[in-house]
Structure formats: structure tokens, C-alpha cells
PDB file of N, CA, C and O in Angstrom:
ATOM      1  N   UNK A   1       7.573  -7.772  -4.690  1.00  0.00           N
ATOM      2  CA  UNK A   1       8.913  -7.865  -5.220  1.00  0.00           C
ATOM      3  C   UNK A   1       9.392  -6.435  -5.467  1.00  0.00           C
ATOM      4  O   UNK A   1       8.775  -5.567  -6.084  1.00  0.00           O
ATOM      5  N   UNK A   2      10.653  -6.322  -4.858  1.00  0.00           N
ATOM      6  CA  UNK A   2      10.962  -4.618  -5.107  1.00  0.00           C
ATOM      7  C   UNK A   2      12.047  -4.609  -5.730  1.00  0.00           C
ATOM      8  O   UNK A   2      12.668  -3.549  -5.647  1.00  0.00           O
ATOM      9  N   UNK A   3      12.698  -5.760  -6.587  1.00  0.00           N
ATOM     10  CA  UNK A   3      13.725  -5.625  -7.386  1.00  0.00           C
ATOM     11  C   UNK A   3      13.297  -6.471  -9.077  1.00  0.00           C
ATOM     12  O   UNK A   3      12.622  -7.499  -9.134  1.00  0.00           O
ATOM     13  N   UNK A   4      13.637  -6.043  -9.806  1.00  0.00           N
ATOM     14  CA  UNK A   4      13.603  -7.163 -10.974  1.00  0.00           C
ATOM     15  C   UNK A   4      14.169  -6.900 -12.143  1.00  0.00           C
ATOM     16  O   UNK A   4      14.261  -5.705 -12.425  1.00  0.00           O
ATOM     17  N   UNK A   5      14.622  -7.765 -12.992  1.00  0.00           N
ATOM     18  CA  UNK A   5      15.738  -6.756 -14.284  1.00  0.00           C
ATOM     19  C   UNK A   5      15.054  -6.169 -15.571  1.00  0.00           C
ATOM     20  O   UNK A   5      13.956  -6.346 -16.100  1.00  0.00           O
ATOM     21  N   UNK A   6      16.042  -5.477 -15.828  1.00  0.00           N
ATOM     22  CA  UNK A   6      15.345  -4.675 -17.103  1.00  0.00           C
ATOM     23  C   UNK A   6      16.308  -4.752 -18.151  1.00  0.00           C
ATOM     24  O   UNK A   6      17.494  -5.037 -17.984  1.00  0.00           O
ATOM     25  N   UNK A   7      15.573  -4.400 -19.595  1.00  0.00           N
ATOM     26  CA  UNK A   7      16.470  -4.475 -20.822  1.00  0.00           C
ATOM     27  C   UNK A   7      16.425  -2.749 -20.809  1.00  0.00           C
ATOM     28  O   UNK A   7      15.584  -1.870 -20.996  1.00  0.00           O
ATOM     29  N   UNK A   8      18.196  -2.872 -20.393  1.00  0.00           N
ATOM     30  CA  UNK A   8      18.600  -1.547 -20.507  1.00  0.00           C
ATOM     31  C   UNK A   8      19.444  -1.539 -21.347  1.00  0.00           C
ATOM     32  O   UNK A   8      20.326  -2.382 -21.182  1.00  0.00           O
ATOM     33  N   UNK A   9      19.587  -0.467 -22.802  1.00  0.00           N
ATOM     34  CA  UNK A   9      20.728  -0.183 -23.574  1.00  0.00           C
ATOM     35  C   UNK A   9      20.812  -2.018 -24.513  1.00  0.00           C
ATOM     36  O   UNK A   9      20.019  -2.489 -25.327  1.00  0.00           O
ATOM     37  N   UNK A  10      21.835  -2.497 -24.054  1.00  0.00           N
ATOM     38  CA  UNK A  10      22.186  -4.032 -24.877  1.00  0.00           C
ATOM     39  C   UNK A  10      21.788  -5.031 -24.125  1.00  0.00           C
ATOM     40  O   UNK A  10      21.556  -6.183 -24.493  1.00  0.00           O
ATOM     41  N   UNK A  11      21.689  -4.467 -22.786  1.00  0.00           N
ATOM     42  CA  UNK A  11      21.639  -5.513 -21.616  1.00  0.00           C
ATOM     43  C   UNK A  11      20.605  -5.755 -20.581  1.00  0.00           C
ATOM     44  O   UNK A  11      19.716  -4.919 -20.417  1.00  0.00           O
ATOM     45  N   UNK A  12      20.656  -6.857 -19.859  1.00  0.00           N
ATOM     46  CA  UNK A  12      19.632  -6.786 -18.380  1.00  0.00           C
ATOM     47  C   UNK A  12      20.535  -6.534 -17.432  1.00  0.00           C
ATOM     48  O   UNK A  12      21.560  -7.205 -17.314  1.00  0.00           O
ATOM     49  N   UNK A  13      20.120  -5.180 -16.398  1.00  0.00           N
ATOM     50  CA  UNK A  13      20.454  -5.020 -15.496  1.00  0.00           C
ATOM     51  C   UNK A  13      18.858  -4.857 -14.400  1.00  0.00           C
ATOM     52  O   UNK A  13      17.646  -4.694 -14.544  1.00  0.00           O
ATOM     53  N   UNK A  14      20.047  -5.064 -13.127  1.00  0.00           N
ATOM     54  CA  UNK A  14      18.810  -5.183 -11.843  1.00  0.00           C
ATOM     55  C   UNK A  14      18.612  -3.713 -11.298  1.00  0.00           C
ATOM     56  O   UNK A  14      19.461  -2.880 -10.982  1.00  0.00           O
ATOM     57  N   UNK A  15      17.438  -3.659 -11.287  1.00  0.00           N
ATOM     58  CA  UNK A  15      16.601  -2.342 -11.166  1.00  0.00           C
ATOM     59  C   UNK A  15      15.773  -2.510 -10.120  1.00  0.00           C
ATOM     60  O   UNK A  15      15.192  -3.595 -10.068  1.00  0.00           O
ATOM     61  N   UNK A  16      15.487  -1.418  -8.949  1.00  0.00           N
ATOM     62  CA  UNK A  16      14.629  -1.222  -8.119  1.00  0.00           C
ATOM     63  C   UNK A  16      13.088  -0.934  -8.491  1.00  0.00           C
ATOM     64  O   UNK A  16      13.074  -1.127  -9.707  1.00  0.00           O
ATOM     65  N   UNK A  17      12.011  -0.638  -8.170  1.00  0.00           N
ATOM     66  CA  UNK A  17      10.992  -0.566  -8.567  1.00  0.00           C
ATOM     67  C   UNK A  17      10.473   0.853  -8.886  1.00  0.00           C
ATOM     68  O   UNK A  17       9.611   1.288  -9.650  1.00  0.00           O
ATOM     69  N   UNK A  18      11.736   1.662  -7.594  1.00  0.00           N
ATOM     70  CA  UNK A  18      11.462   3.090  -7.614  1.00  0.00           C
ATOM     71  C   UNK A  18      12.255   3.684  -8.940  1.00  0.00           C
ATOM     72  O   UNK A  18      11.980   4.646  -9.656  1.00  0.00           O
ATOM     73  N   UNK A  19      13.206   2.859  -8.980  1.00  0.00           N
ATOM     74  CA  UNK A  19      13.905   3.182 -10.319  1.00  0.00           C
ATOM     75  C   UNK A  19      13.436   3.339 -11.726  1.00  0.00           C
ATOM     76  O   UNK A  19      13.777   4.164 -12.574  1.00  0.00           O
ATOM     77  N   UNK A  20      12.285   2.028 -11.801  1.00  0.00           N
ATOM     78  CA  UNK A  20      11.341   1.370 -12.980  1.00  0.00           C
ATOM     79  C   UNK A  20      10.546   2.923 -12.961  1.00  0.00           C
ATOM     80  O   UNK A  20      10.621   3.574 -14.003  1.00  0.00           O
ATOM     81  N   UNK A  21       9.832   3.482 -11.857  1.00  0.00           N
ATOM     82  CA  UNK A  21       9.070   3.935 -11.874  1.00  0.00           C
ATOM     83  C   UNK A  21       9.247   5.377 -12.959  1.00  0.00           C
ATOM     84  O   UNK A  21       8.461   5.849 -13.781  1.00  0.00           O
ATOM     85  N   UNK A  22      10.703   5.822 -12.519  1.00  0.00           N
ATOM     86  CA  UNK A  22      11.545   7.100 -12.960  1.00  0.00           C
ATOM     87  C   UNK A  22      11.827   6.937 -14.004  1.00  0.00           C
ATOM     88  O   UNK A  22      11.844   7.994 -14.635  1.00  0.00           O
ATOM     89  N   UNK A  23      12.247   5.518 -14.938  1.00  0.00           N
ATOM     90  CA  UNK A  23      13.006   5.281 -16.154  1.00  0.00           C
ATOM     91  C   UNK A  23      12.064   4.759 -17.138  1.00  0.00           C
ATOM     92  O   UNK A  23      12.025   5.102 -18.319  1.00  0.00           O
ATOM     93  N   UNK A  24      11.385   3.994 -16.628  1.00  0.00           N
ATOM     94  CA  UNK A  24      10.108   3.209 -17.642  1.00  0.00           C
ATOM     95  C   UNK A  24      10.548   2.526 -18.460  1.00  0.00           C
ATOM     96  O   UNK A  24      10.282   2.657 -19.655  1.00  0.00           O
ATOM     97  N   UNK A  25      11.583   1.349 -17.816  1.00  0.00           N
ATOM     98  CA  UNK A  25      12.009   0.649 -19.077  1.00  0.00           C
ATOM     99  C   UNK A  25      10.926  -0.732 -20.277  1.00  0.00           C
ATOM    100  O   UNK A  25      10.096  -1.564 -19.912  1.00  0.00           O
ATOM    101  N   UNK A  26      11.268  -0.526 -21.201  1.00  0.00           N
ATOM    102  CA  UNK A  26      10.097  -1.008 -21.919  1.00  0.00           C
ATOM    103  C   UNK A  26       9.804  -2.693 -21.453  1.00  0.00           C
ATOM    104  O   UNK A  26       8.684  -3.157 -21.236  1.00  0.00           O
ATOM    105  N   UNK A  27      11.353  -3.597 -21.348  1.00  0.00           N
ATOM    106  CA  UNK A  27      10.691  -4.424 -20.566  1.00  0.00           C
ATOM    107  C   UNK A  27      11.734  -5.100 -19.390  1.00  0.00           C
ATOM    108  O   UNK A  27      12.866  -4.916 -18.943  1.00  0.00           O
ATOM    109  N   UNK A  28      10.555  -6.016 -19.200  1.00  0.00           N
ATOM    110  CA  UNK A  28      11.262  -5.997 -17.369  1.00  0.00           C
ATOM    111  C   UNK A  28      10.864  -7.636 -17.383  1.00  0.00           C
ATOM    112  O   UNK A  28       9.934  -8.210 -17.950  1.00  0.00           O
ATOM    113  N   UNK A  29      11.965  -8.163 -16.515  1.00  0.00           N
ATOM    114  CA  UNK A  29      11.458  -9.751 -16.178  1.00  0.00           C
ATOM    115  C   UNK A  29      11.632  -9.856 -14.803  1.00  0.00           C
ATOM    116  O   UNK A  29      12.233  -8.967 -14.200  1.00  0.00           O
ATOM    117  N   UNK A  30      11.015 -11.195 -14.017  1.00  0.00           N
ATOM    118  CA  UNK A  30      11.263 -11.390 -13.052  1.00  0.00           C
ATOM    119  C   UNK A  30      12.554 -11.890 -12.436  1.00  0.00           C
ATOM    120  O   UNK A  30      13.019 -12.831 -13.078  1.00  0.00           O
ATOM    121  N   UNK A  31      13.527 -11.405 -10.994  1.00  0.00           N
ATOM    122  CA  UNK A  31      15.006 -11.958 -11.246  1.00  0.00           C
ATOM    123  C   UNK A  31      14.925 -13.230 -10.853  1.00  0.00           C
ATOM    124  O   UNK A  31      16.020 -13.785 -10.761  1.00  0.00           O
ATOM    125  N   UNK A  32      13.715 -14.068 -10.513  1.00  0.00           N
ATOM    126  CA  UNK A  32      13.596 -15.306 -10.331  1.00  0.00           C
ATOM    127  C   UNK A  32      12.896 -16.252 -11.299  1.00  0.00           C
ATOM    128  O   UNK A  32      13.583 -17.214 -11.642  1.00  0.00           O
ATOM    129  N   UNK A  33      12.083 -16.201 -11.635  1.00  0.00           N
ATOM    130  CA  UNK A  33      11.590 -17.181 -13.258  1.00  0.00           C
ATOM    131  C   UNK A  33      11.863 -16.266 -14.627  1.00  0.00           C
ATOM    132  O   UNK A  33      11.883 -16.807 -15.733  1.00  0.00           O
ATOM    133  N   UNK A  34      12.040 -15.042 -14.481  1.00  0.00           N
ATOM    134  CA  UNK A  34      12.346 -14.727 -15.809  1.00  0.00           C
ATOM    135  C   UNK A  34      11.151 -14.429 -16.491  1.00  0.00           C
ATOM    136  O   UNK A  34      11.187 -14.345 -17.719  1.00  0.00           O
ATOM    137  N   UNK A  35      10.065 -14.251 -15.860  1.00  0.00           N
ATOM    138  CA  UNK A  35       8.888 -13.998 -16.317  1.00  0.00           C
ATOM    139  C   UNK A  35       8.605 -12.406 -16.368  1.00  0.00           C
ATOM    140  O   UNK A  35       8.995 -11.624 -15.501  1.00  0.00           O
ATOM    141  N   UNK A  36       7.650 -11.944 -17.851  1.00  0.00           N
ATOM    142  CA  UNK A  36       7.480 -10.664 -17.328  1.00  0.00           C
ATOM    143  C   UNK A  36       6.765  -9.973 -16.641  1.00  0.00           C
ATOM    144  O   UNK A  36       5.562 -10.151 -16.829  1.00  0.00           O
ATOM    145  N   UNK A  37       7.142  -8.985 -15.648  1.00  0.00           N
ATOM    146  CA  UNK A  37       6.656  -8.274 -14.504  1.00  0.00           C
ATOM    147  C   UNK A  37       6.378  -6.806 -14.651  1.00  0.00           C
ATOM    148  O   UNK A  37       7.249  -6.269 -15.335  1.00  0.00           O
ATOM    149  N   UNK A  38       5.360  -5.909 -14.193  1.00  0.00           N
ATOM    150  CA  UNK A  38       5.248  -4.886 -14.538  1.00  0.00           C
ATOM    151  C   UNK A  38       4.826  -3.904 -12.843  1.00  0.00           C
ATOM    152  O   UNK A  38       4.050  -4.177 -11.927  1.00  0.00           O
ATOM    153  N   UNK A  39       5.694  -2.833 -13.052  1.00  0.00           N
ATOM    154  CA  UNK A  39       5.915  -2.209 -12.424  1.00  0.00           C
ATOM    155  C   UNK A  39       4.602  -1.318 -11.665  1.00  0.00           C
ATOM    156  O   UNK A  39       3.852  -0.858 -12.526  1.00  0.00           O
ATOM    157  N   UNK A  40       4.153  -0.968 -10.167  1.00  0.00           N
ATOM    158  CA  UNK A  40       3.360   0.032  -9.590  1.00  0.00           C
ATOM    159  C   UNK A  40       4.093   0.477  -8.839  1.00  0.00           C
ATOM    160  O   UNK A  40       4.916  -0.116  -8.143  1.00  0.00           O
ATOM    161  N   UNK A  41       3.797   1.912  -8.924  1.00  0.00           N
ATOM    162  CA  UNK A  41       4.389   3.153  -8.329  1.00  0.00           C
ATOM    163  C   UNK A  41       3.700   2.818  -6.987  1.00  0.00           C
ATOM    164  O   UNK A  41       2.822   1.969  -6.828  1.00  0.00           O
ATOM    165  N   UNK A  42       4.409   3.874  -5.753  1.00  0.00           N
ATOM    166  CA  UNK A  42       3.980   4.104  -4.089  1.00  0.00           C
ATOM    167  C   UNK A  42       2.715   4.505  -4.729  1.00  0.00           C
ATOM    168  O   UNK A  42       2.457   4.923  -5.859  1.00  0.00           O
ATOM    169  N   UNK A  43       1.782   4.186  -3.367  1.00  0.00           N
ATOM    170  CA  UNK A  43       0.251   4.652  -3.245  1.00  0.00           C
ATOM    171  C   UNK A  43       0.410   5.434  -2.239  1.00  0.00           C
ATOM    172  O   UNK A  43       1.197   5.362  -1.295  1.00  0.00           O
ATOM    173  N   UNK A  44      -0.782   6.564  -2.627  1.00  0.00           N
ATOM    174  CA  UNK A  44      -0.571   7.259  -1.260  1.00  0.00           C
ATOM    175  C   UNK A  44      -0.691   6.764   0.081  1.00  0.00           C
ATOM    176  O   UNK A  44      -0.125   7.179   1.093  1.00  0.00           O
ATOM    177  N   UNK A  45      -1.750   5.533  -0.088  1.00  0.00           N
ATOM    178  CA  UNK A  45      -2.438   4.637   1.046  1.00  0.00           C
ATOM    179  C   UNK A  45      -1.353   3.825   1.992  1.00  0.00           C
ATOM    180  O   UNK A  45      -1.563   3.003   2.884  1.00  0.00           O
ATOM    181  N   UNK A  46       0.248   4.517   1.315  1.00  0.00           N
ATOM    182  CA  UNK A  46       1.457   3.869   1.872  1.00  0.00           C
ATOM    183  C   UNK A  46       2.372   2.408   1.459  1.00  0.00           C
ATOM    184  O   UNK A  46       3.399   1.942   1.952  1.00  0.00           O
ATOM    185  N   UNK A  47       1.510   1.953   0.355  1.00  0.00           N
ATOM    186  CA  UNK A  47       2.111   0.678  -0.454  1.00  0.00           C
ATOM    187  C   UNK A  47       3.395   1.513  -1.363  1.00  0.00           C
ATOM    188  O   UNK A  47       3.469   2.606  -1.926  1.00  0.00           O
ATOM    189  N   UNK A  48       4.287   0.402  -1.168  1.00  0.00           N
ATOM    190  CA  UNK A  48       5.711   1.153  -1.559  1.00  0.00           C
ATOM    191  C   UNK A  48       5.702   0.675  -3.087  1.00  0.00           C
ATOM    192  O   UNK A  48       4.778  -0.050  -3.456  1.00  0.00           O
ATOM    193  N   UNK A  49       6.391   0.938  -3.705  1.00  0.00           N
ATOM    194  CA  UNK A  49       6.715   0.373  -4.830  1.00  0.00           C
ATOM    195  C   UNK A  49       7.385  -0.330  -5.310  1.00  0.00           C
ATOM    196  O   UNK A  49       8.598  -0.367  -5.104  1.00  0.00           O
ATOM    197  N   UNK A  50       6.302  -1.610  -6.636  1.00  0.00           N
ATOM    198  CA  UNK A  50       6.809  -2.890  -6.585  1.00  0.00           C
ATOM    199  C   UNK A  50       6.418  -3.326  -7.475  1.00  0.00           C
ATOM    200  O   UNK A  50       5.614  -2.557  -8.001  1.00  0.00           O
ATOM    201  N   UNK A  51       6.628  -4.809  -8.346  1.00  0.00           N
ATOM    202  CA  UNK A  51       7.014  -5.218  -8.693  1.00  0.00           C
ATOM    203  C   UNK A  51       5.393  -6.144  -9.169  1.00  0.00           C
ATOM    204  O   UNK A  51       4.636  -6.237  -8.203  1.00  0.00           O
ATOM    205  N   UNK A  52       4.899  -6.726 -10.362  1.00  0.00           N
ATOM    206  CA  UNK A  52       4.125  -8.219  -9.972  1.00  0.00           C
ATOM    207  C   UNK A  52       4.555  -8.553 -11.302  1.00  0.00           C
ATOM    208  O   UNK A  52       5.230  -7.937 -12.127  1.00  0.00           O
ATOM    209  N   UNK A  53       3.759 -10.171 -11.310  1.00  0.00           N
ATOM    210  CA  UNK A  53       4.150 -10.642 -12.825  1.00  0.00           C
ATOM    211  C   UNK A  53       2.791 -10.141 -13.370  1.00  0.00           C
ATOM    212  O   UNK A  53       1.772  -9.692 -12.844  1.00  0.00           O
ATOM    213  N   UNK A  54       3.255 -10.445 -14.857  1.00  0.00           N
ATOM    214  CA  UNK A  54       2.229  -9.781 -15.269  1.00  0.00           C
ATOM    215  C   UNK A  54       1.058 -10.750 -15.760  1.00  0.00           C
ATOM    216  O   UNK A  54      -0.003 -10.423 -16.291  1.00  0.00           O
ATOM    217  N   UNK A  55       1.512 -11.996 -15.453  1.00  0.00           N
ATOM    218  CA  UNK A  55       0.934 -12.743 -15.728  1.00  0.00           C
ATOM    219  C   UNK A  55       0.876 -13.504 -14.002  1.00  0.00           C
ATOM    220  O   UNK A  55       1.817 -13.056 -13.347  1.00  0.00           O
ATOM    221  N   UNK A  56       0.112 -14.388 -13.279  1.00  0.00           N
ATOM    222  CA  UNK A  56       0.649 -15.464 -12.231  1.00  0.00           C
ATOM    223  C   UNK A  56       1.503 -16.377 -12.076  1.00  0.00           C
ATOM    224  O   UNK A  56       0.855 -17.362 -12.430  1.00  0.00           O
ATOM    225  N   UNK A  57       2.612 -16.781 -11.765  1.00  0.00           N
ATOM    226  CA  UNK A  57       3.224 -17.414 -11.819  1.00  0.00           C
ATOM    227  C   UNK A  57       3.217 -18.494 -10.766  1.00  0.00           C
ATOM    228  O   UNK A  57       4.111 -18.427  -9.922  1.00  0.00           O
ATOM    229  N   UNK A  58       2.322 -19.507 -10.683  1.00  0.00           N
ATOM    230  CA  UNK A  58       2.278 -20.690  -9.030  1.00  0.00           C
ATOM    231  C   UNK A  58       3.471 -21.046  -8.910  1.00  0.00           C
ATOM    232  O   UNK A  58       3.773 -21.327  -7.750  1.00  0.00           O
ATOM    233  N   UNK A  59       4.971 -21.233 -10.306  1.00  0.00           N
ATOM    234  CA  UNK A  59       5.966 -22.079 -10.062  1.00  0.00           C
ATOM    235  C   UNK A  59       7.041 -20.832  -9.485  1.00  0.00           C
ATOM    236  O   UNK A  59       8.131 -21.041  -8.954  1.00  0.00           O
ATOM    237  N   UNK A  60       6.465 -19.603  -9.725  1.00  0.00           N
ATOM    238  CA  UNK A  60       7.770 -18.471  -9.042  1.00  0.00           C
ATOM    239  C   UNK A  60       7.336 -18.445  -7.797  1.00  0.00           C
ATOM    240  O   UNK A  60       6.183 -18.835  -7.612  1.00  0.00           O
ATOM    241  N   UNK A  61       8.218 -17.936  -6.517  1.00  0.00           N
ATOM    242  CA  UNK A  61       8.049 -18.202  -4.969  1.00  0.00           C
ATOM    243  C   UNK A  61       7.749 -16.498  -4.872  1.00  0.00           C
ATOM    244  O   UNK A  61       7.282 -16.040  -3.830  1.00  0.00           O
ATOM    245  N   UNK A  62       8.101 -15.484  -6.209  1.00  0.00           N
ATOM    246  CA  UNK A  62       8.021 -14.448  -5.771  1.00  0.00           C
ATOM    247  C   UNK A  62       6.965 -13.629  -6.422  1.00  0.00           C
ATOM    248  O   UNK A  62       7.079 -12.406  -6.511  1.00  0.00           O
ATOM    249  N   UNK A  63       5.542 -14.532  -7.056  1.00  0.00           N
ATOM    250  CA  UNK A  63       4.886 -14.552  -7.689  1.00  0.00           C
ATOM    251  C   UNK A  63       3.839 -14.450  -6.332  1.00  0.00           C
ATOM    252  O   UNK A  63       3.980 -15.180  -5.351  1.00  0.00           O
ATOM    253  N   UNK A  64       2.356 -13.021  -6.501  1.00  0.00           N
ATOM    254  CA  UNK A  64       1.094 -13.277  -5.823  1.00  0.00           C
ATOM    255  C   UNK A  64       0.189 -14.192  -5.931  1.00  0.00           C
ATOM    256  O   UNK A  64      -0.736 -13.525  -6.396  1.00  0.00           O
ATOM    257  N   UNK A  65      -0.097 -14.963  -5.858  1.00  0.00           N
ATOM    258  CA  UNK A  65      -0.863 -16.156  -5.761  1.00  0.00           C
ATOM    259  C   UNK A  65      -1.982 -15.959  -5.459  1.00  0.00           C
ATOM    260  O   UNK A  65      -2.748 -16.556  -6.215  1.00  0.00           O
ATOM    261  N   UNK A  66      -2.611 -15.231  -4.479  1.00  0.00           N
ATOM    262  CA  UNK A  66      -3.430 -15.567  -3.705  1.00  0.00           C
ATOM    263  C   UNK A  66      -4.554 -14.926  -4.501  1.00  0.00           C
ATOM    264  O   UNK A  66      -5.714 -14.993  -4.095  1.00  0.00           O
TER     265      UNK A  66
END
């Protein structure tokens, strides 16, 4: 997941992951269950930066499962 919202200032706005990475907002949910998700920076190994829950989510579609 390379997008998900954050409590910025009063509000949730939608934030990129590269964004999360730069700003560090304290918290972040998923923009599909609303669950919270926590942010990894690019690896050098070429994984971009993204997004997981922080918990599993089987009922989110944008949740790792496996």
C-alpha cells in the first residue's frame, strides 16, 4: 500500500508513504478499513516505500495476508 491517511494538524489527510517517511506523522490509518498502518522507508534491495497494517487485517483487500 503506498498511500494511507494521517492525523495531520485537526485533520486526516492522504499521504504517500514517501511523504510518511519525511514527516513522521504520529498516526496513520488504513484508506480502506481504517485500521492502523505503519510506515517502511525504500530498501536499498529496491522495495519502494510503503505502507502495512500494523496489525493483519484478512477483512482489508489491502492488508498482507500471506
Amino acid at each position: 500500500m503506498t498511500e494511507c491517511e494521517a492525523l495531520i494538524g485537526s485533520g486526516w489527510r492522504k499521504i504517500t508513504a514517501e511523504q510518511a517517511v519525511e514527516i513522521s506523522p504520529h498516526e496513520m490509518r488504513c484508506i480502506h478499513c481504517g485500521k492502523p498502518v505503519r510506515v517502511h522507508k525504500a530498501s536499498k534491495s529496491g522495495m519502494a516505500a510503503h505502507f502495512e497494517h500494523v496489525e493483519k487485517n484478512v477483512a482489508c483487500p489491502l492488508s498482507d495476508t500471506r
